[in-house]
N, C-alpha and C positions, 0 to 999 in steps of 0.2 A: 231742363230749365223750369225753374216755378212759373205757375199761376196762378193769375188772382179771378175767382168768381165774385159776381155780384148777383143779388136778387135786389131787381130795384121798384121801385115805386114808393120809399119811404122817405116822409119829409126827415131832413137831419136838425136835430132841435139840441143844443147844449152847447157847451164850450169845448174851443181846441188850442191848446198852447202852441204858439209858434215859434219854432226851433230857431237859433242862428242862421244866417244866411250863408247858403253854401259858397257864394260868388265875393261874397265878402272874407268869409275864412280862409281860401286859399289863397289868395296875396297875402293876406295876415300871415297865414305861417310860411311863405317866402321869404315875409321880411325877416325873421329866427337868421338869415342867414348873413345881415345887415350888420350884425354885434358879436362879440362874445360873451354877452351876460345873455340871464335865461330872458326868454318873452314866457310870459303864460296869458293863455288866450282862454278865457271863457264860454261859457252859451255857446261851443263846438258843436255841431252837430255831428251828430254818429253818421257818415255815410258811406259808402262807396267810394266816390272823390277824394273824400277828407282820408281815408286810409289807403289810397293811390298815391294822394302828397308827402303823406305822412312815411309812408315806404318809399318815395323818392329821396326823400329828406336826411332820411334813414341812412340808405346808401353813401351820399354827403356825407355821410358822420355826426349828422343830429340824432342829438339825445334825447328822446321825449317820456314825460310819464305824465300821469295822469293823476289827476285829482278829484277828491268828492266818491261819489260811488259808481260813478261812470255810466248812469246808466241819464241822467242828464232829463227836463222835460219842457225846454226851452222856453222858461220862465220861473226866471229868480237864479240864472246862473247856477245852473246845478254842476255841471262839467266842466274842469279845468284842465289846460295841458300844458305843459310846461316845455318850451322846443331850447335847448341849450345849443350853440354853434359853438364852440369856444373848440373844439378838436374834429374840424372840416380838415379830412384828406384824399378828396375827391371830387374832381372840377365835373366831372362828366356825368348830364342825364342822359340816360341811357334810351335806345329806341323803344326796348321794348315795356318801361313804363311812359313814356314820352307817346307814345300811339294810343295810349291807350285814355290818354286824360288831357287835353290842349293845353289847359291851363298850366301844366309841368314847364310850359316856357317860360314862364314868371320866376323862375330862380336863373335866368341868364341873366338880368341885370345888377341882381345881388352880389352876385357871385364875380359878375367881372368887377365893379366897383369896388367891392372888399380886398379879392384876392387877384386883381390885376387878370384874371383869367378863366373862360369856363369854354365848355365843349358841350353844344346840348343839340339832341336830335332832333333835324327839323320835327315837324308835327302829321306831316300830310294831310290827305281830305277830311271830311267830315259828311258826316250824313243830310245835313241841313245845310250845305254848302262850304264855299271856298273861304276860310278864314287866313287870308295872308298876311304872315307875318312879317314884311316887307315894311313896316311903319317903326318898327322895333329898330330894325337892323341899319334903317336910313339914321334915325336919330342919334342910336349910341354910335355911328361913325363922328358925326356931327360934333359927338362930342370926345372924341379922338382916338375912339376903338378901332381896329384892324381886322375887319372880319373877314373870313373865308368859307365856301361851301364848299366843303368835302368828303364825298361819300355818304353823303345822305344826314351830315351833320353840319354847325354853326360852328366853325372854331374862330372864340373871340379872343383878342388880346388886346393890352394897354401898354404902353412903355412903361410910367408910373403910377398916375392918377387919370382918371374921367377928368375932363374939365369943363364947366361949363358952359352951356350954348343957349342960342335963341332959337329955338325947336316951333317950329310951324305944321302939324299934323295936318293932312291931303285931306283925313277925313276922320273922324270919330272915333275913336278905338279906344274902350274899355283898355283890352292887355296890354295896348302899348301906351297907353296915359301911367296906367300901375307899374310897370317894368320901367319905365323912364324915373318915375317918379320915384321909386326906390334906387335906381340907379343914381338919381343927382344929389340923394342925401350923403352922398360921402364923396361928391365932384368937389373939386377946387374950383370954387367962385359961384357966380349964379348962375342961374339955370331960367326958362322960361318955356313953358307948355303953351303953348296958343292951340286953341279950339280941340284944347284938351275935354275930356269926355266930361259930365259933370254925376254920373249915377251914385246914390247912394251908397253903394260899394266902394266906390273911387273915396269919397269922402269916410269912409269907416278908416280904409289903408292910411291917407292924409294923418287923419287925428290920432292913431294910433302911433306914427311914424312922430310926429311932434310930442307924442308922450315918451316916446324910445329919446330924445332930445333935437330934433330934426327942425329946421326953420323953415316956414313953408307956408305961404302969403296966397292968397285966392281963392280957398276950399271952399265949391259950391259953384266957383265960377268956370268958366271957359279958359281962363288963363291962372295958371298956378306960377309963381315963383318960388324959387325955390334956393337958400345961400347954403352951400354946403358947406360938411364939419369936417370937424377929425376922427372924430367918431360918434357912435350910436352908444346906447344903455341898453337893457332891458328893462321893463315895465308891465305889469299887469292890466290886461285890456279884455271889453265884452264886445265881442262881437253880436252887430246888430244883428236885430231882429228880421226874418225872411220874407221878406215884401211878395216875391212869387208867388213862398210856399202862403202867405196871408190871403195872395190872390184868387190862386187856386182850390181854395175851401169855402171862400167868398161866391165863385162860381157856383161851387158842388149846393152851397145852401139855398142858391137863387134857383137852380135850376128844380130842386125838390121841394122847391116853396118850403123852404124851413124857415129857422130862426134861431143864429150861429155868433156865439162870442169870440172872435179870438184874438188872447191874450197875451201880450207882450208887445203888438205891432201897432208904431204910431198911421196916424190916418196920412198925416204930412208925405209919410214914405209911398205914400198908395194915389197920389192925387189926381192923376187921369186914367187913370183904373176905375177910383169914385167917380167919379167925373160920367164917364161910362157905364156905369154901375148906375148912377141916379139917372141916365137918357134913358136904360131899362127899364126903367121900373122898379129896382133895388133900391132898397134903404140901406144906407149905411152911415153908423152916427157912431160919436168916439165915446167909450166910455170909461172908468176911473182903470181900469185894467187892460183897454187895445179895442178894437172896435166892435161894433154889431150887426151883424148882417140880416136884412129880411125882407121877403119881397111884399109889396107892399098890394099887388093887382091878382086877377087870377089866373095871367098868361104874360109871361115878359113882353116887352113892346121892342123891334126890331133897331138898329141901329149901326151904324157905319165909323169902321175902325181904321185908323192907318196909324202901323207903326213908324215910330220915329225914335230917334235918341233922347235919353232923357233932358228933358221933364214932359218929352214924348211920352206917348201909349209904348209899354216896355214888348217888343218882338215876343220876349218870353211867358207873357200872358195872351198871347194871340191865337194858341190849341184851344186853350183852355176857353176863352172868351167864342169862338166859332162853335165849342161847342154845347155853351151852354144857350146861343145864339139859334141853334137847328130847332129849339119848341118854342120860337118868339112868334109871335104876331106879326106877321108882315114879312118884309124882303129887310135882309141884313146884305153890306159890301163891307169885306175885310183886305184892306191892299196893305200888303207884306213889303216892305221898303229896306231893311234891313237884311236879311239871308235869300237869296234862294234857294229852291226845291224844299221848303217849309212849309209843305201843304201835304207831306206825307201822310199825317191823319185822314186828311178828307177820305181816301176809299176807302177806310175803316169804319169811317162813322154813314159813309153812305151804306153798307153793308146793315146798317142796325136801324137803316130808313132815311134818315136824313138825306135833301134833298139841297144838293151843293154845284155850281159847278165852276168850275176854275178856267180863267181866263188871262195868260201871264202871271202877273204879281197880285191880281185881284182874284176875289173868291166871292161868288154871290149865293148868300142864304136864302133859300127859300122857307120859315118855318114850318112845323108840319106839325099836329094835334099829339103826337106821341111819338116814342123810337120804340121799337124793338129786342128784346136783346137778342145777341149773335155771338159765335167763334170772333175773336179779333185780335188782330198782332201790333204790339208797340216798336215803334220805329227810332224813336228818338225820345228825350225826358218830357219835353214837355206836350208831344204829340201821346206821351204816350198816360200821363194825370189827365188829357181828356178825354179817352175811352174810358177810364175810369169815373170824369163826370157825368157825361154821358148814359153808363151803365147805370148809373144810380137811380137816374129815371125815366130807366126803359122800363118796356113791360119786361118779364120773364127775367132768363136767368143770361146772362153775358159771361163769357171767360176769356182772361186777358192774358196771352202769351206773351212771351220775352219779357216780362217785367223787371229783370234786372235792370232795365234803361230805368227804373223808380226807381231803385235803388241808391242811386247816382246822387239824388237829388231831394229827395223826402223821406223824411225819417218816420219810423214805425206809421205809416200812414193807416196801414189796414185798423192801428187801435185806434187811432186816431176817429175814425168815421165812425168804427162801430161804438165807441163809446156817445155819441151822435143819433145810435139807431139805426145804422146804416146795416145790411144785409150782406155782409163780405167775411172773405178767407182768402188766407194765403194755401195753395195746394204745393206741398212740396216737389221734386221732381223725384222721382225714380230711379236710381241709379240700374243699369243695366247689369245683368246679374253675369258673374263670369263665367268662363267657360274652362274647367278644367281639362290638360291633354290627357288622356288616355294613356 
């Protein structure tokens, strides 16, 4: 497996384009499966995920090709992909992409709404906790699905049509707001989401699915309506800009006391992140191109985070914010409300000094005058961009295992920083040499 070293103690000073949102891209190309004319989706990021979908998609019988020069620098729409459905002859995702990427459930409700029928492998665990898909499956009954669990899969059926319902969600749920909400654009009648998710992702799906032709009343709010059609279009659509990945280099610049532009991402999408950002001590002000990040003191000042649902503090800035949080001044509390066992980073970063210690859902920082760098292993995406911030300013040299879990999730990050100044490489792996018989 690759690594990635750091040699840190350099402030990062210059600009980083912020790629498409990966969280937003992958319902975007679920919905490909909503029509038979093309979608083409913009500002794609190159990832891991995105060509897990994109291979699921595949199998379905979606046809995709790509536009521009493919190499994309997430800003100004460099990359285009074009997902054609129009010759789907395959209802079924399969476990063995299905395990390997959660979000692969987001073509169950395409798929039953369109073609009356799909077969998709549950998901199982996950590293940072239990995400049950039981919010999904309660809904599209509701709206006259016949599900079954068998053998370790979802088999969904409809007589004719989805018909519309009054859908009341138990609790928040990103994939089941998105899977619903592609599901009722092709229901007979209306539809209504209560205390439906409100993330900017959710809202990218919304707006892009009313450009495909879709009627759909609330976007931003907790309750979506929704009157279904007879059919969708295709449409050319950019997906937004990556709020996390904005997040996460916003950290990396505070913690190395730099002074970091990055471009393409509105501050709107970031607002209790800034929020956060300015209790620290961070500047951060918008400018004619995405924002600017700079710490304004000569030690961040400690401060206390609890994640929540949006327009909550996003769960998936909470590695990252703990650990640019380990060289603040004072005592920082981080209570985790959203996943459990998302504290995987912490003995990684206490490994490089940091002085943490975890009590249930809450995490109490103690700051400390400097980290160390160490050996360290990534766990999960976003435990694992904060060894990475981390590394940047430690003393010495840090080497970060498993990095594949980045790959998931940030595109070319290593150019990314070092064009920044940053002291990093990617270390390829070594493939083990064979052994000829005799």
């Amino acid at each position: 497996m690759d690594k990635i070293r750091i040699i840190g103690g350099t402030p990062l000073v210059g600009t980083i384009p912020i790629s498409g949102a990966k969280n937003a891209a992958l319902p975007l190309m679920a919905a490909s499966l909503l029509t038979d004319d093309a979608l083409t989706l913009f500002n794609l990021p190159y990832l891991a995920d995105i060509v897990t979908m994109a291979n699921l998609l595949a199998q379905h019988g979606v046809s995709l090709s790509m536009h521009g020069d493919g190499q994309g620098n997430g800003y100004g729409n460099g990359r285009g992909v074009s997902l054609d459905a129009s010759n789907i002859h395959n209802l079924t995702a399969p476990y063995e992409v299905v395990r390997t990427m959660r979000a692969s459930v987001l073509v169950l409700g395409p798929l039953l709404a369109r073609f009356g029928a799909a077969r998709v492998s549950l998901p199982g665990g996950c590293a940072i906790g239990t995400r049950p898909i039981d919010l999904h499956l309660k809904a599209l009954e509701q709206m006259g699905a016949e599900i079954e669990l068998l053998d370790g899969y979802i088999n969904a059926k409809v007589a004719s049509r989805l018909h519309g319902a009054d859908i009341q969600f138990e609790k928040v749920s990103v994939g089941a707001t998105e899977n619903i909400l592609m599901s009722a654009c092709l229901a007979d009648g209306e539809t209504i989401l209560r205390n439906a998710a409100r993330e900017p992702e959710v809202c990218d799906l919304a707006y892009c699915l009313q450009a495909m032709g879709a009627q759909i009343e609330g976007i931003g709010t907790n309750e979506l309506r929704i009157q279904g059609v007879d059919r969708l279009h295709g449409c050319d659509y950019s997906v937004i800009a990556d709020r996390i990945e904005a997040g996460s280099f916003a950290a990396a610049a505070a913690i190395t006391g730099g002074d970091v532009e990055l471009l393409g991402v509105r501050a709107e999408l970031l607002h209790s992140v800034i929020e956060k950002f300015n209790e620290a001590g961070i500047s951060v002000t918008s400018t004619e191109r995405g924002i600017r990040v700079k710490r304004t003191g000569d030690r961040i000042q400690g401060i206390d985070i609890m994640t929540q649902p949006y327009p909550g503090f996003p769960t998936d800035m909470q590695a990252q914010m703990m650990a640019m949080l380990t060289l603040a001044e004072g005592a920082s509390m981080v209570t985790e409300t959203i996943f459990e066992n998302r504290y995987m980073h912490v003995p990684e970063l206490t490994r490089m000094g940091a002085k943490i210690i975890v009590h249930g859902s809450s995490a109490m920082i103690r700051g400390v005058p400097s980290l160390r760098g160490a050996e360290v292993m990534a766990t999960d995406l976003r435990a694992s961009v904060s060894l990475v911030i981390a590394a940047l300013a430690a003393e010495g040299e840090t080497v970060i295992h498993r990095v594949y879990h980045l790959d998931r999730g940030y595109e070319r990050l290593e150019e990314k920083l070092a064009a920044c100044g940053a002291n990093i490489e990617r270390i390829a792996s070594r493939q083990p040499a064979k052994v000829e018989a005799a």
